[in-house]
MARDOLUM-692793 format. One record per atom (N, C-alpha, C, O): residue number from 1; residue in one letter; y, z, x. Coordinates in Angstrom, 2 decimals. Example, Ala and Ser with C-alpha at 12.3 -4.5 7.8 and 13.67 -1.06 7.14 Angstrom:
2
  resi  resn       c2       c3       c1
     1     a    -5.69     7.80    13.19
     1     a    -4.50     7.80    12.30
     1     a    -3.30     7.80    13.20
     1     a    -3.32     8.46    14.24
     2     s    -2.25     7.08    12.85
     2     s    -1.06     7.14    13.67
     2     s     0.03     7.87    12.90
     2     s     1.14     8.04    13.41
! end
This chain:
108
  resi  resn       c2       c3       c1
     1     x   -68.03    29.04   129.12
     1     x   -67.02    28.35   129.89
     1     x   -65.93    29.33   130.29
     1     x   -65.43    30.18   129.54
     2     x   -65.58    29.06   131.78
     2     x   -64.52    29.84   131.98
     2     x   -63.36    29.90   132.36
     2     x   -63.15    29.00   133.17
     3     x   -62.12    30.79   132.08
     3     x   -60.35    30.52   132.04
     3     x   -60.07    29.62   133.03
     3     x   -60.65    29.74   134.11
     4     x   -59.39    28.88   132.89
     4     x   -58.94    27.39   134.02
     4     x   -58.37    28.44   134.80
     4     x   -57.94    29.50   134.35
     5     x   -58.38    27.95   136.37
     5     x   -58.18    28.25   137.48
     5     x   -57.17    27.77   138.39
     5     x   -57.50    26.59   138.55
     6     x   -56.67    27.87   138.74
     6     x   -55.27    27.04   140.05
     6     x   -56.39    26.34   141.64
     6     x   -57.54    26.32   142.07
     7     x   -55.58    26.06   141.83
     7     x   -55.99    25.42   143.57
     7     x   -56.30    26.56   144.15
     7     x   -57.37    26.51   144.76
     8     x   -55.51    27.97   144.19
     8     x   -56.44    29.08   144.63
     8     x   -57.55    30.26   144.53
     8     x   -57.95    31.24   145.16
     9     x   -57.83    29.38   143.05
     9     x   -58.65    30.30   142.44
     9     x   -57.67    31.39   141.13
     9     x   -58.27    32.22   140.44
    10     x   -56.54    31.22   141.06
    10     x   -55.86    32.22   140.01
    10     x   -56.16    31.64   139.19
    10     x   -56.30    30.44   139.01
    11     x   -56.40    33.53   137.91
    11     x   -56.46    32.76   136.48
    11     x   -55.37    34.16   136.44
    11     x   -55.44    35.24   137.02
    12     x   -54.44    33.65   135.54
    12     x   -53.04    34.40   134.90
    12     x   -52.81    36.23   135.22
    12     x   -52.77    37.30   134.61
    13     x   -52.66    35.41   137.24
    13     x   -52.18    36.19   137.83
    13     x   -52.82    37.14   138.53
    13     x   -52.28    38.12   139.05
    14     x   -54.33    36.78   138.58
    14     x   -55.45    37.08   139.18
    14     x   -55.70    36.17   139.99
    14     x   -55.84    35.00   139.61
    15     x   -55.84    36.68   141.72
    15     x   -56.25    35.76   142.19
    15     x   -57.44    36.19   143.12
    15     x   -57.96    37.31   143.09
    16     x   -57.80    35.21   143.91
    16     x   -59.11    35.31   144.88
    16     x   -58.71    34.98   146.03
    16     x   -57.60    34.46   146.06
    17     x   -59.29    35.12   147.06
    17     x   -58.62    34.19   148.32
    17     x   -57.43    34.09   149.20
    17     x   -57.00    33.21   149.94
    18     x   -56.96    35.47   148.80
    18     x   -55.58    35.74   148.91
    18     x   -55.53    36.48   150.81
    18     x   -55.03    37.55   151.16
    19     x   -56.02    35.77   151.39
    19     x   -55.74    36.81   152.71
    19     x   -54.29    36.33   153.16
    19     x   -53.48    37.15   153.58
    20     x   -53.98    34.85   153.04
    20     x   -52.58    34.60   153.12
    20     x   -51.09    35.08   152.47
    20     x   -49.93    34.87   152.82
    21     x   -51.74    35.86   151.29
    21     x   -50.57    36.05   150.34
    21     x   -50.61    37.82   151.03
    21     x   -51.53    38.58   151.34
    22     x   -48.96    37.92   151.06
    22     x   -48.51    39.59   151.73
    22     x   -47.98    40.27   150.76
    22     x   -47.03    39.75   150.16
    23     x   -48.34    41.32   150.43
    23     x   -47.75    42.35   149.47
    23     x   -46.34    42.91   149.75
    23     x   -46.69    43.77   150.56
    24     x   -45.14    43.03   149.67
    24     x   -44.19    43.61   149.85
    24     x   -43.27    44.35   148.88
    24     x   -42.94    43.90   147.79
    25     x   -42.88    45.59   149.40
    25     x   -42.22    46.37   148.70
    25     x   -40.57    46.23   148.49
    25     x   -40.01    46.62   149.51
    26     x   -39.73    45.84   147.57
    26     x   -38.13    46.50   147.20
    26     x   -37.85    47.59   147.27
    26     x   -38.09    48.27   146.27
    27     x   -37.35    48.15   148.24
    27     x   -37.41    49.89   147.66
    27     x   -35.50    50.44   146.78
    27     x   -34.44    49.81   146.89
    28     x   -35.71    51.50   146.16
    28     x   -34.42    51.85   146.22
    28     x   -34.66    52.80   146.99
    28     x   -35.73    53.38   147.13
    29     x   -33.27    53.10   147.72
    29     x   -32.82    53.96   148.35
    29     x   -32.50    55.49   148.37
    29     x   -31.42    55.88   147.92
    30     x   -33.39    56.36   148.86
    30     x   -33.27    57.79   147.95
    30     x   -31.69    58.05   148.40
    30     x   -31.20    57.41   149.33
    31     x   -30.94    59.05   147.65
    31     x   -29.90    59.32   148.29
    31     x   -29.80    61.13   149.08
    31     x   -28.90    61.98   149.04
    32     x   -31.22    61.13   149.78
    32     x   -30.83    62.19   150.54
    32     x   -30.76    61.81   152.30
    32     x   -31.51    60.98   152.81
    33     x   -29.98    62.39   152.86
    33     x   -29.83    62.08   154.19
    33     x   -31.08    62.45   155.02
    33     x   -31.96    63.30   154.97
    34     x   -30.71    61.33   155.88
    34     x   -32.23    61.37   156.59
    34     x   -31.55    61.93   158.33
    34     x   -30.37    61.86   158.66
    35     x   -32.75    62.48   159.24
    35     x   -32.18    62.54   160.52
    35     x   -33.05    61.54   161.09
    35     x   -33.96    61.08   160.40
    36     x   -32.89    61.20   162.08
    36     x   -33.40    59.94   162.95
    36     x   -34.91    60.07   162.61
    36     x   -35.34    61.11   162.11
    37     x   -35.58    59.15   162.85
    37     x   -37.31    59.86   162.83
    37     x   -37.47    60.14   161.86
    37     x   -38.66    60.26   161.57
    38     x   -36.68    60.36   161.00
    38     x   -37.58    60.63   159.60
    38     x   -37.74    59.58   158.54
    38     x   -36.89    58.69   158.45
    39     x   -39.12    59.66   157.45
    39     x   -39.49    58.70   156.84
    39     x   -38.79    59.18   155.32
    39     x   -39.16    60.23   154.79
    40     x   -38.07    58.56   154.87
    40     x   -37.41    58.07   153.52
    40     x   -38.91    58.34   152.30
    40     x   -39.50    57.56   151.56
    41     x   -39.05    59.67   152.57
    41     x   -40.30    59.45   151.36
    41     x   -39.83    59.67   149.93
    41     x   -40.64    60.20   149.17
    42     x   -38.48    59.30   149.39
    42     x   -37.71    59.85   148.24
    42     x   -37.26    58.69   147.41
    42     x   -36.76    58.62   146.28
    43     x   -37.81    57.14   149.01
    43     x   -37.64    55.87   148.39
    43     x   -38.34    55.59   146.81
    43     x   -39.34    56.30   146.73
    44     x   -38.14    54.87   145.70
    44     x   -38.98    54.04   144.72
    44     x   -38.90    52.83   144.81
    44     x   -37.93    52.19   145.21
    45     x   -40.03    52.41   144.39
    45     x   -40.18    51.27   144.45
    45     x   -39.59    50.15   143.49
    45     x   -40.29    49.88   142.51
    46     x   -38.54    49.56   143.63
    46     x   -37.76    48.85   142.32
    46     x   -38.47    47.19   142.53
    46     x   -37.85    46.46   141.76
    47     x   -39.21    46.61   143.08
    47     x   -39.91    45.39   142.56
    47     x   -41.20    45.74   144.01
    47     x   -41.26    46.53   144.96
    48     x   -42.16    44.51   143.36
    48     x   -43.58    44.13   144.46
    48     x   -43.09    42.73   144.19
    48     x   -42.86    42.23   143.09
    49     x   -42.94    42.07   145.62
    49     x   -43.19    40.82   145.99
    49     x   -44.05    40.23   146.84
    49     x   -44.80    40.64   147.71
    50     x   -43.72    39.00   146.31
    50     x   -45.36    38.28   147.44
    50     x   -44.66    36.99   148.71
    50     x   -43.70    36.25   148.52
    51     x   -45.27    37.06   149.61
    51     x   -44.91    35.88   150.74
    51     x   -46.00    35.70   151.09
    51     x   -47.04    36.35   151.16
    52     x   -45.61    34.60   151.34
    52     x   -47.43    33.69   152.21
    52     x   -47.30    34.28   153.77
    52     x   -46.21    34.37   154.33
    53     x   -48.06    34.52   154.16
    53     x   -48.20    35.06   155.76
    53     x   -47.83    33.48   156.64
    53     x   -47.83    32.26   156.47
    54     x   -47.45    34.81   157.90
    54     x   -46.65    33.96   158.86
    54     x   -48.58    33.30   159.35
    54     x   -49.62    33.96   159.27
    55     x   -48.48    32.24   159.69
    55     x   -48.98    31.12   160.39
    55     x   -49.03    31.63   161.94
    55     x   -50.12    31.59   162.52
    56     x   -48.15    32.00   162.46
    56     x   -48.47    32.38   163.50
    56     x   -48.55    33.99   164.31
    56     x   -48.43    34.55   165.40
    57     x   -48.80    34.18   163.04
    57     x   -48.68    36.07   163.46
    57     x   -49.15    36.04   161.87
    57     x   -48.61    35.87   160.77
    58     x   -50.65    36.32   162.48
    58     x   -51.77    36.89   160.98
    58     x   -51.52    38.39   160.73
    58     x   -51.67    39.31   161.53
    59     x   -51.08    38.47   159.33
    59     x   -50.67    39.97   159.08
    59     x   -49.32    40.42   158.95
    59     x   -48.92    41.56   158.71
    60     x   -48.58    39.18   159.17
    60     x   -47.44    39.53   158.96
    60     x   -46.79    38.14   157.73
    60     x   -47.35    37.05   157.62
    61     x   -45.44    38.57   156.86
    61     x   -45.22    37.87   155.61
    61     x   -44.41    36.62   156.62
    61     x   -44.06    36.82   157.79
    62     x   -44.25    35.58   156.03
    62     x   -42.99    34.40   156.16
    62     x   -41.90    35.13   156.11
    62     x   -41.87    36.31   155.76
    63     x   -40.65    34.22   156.58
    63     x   -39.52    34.18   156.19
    63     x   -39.09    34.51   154.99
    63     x   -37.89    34.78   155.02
    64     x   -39.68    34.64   153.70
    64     x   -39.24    34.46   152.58
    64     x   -40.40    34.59   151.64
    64     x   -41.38    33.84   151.66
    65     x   -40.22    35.68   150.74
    65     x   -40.69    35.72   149.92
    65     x   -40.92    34.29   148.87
    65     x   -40.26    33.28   149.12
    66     x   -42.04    34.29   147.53
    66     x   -41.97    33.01   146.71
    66     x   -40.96    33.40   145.62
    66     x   -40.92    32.65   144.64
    67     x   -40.29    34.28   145.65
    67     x   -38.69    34.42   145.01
    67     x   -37.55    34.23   145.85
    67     x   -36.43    34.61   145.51
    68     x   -37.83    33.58   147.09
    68     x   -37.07    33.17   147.74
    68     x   -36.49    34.61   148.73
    68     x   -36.34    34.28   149.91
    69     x   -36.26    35.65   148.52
    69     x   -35.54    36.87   149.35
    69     x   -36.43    36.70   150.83
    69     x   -37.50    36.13   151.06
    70     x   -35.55    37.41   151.67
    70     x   -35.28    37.42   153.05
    70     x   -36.80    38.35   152.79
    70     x   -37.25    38.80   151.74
    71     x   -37.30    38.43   154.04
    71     x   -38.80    39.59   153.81
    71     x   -38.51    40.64   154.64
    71     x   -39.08    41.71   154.41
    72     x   -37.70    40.55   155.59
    72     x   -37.25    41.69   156.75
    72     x   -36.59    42.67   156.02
    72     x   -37.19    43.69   156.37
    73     x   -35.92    42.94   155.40
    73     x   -35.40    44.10   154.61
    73     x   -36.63    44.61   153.59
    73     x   -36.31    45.69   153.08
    74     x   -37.67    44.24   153.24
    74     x   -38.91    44.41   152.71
    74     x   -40.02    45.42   153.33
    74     x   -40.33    45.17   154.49
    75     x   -40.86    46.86   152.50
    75     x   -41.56    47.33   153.11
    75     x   -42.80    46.61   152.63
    75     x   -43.00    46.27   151.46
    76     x   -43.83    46.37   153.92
    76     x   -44.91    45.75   154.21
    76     x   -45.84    46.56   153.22
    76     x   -45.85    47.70   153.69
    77     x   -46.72    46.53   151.94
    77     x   -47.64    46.91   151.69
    77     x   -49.40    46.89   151.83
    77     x   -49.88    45.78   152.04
    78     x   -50.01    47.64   151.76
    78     x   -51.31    47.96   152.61
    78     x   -52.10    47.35   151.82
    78     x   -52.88    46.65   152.47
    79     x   -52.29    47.29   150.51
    79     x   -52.66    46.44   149.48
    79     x   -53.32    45.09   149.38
    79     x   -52.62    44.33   148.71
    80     x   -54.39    44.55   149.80
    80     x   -55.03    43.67   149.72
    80     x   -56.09    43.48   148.00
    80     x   -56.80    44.45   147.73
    81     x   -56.10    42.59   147.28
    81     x   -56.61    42.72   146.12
    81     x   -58.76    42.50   147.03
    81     x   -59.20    41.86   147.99
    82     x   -59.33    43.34   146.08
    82     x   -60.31    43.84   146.70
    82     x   -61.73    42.17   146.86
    82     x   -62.47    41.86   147.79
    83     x   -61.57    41.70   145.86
    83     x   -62.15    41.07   145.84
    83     x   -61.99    39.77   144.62
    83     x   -60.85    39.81   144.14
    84     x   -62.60    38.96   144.17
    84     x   -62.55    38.19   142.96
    84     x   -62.22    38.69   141.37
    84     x   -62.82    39.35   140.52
    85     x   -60.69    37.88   141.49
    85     x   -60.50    38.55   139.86
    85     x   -59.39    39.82   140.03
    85     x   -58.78    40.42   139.14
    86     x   -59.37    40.01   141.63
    86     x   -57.71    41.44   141.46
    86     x   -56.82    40.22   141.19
    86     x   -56.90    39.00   141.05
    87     x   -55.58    41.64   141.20
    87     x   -54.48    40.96   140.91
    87     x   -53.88    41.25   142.57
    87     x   -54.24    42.01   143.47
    88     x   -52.98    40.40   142.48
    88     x   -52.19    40.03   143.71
    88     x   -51.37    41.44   144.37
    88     x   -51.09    41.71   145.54
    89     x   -51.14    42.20   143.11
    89     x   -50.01    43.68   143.33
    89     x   -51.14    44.54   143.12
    89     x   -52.24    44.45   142.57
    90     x   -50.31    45.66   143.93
    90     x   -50.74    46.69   143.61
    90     x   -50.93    47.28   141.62
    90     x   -50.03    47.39   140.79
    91     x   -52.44    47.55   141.43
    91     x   -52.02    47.67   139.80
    91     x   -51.53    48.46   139.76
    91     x   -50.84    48.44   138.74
    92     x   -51.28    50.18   140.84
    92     x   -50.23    50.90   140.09
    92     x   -48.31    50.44   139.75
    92     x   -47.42    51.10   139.22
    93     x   -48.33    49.16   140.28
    93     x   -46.97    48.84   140.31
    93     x   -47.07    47.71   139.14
    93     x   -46.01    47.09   139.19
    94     x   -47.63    47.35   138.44
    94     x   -48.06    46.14   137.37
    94     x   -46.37    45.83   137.13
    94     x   -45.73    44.83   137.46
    95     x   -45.88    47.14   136.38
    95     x   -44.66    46.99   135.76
    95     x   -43.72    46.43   136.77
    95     x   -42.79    45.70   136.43
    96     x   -43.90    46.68   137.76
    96     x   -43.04    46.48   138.54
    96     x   -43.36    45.26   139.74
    96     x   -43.05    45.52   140.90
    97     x   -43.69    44.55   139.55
    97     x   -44.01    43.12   139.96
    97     x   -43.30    41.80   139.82
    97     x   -43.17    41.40   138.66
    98     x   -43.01    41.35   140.39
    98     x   -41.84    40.29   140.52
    98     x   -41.75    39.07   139.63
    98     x   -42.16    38.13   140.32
    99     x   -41.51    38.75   138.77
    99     x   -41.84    37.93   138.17
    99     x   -41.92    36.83   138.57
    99     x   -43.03    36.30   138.62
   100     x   -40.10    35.77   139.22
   100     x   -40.32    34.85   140.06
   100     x   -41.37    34.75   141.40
   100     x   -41.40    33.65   141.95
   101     x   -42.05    35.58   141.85
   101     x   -43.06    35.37   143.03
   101     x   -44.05    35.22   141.65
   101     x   -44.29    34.03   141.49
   102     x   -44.50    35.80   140.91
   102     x   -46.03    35.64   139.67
   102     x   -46.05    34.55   139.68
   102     x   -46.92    33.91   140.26
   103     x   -44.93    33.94   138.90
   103     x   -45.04    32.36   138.57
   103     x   -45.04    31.48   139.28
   103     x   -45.24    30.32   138.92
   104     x   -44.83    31.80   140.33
   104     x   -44.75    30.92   141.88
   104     x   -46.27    30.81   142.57
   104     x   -46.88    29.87   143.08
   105     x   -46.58    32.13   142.35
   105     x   -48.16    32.43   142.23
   105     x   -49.22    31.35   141.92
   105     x   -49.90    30.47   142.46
   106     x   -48.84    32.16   140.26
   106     x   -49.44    30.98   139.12
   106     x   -49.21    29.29   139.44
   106     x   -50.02    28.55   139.98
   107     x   -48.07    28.98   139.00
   107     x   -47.90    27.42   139.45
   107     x   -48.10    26.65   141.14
   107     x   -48.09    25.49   141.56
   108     x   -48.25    27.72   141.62
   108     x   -49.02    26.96   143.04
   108     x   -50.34    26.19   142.99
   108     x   -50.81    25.69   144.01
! end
């Protein structure tokens, strides 16, 4: 027999089926100056959050993360869980995964 499951297939924080759910990055802010055109590669990553994709523009997050934050100040991650049984985040970021979006996750 196997671990009870949610409406989308999650078992504790593993999910399946996730083409709707968007990976997004918190970054902190490196503090070296940038000139126009250039990419902030000095950013870290201080949380992974999740938003359900916009409905009408596939590929892109909602309004709002399931911790509620704005998603536009958010970098878009490339991260799709591969198949049955990933987890929703990136695993190199485990630690760093949002808790209020998990449980929002989970209890959906």
């Amino acid at each position: 027999m196997g671990a009870a499951r949610d409406a989308r297939g999650c078992r504790a924080g593993h999910c399946r089926g996730m083409a709707s759910i968007i990976v997004l990055l918190e970054l902190e802010p490196s503090t070296e100056v940038l000139d126009a055109g250039e990419v902030d590669v000095g950013a870290r990553v201080r949380w992974v959050h999740a938003a359900p994709g916009d409905p009408d523009v596939p590929g892109d997050p909602g309004p709002r993360t399931f911790c509620g934050l704005d998603t536009l100040p958010l970098e878009q991650e490339r991260y799709r869980p591969s198949g049955p049984g990933e987890p929703w985040y990136p695993p190199q970021h485990r630690s760093r995964r949002c808790g209020d979006c998990d449980a929002a996750l989970r209890s959906s």
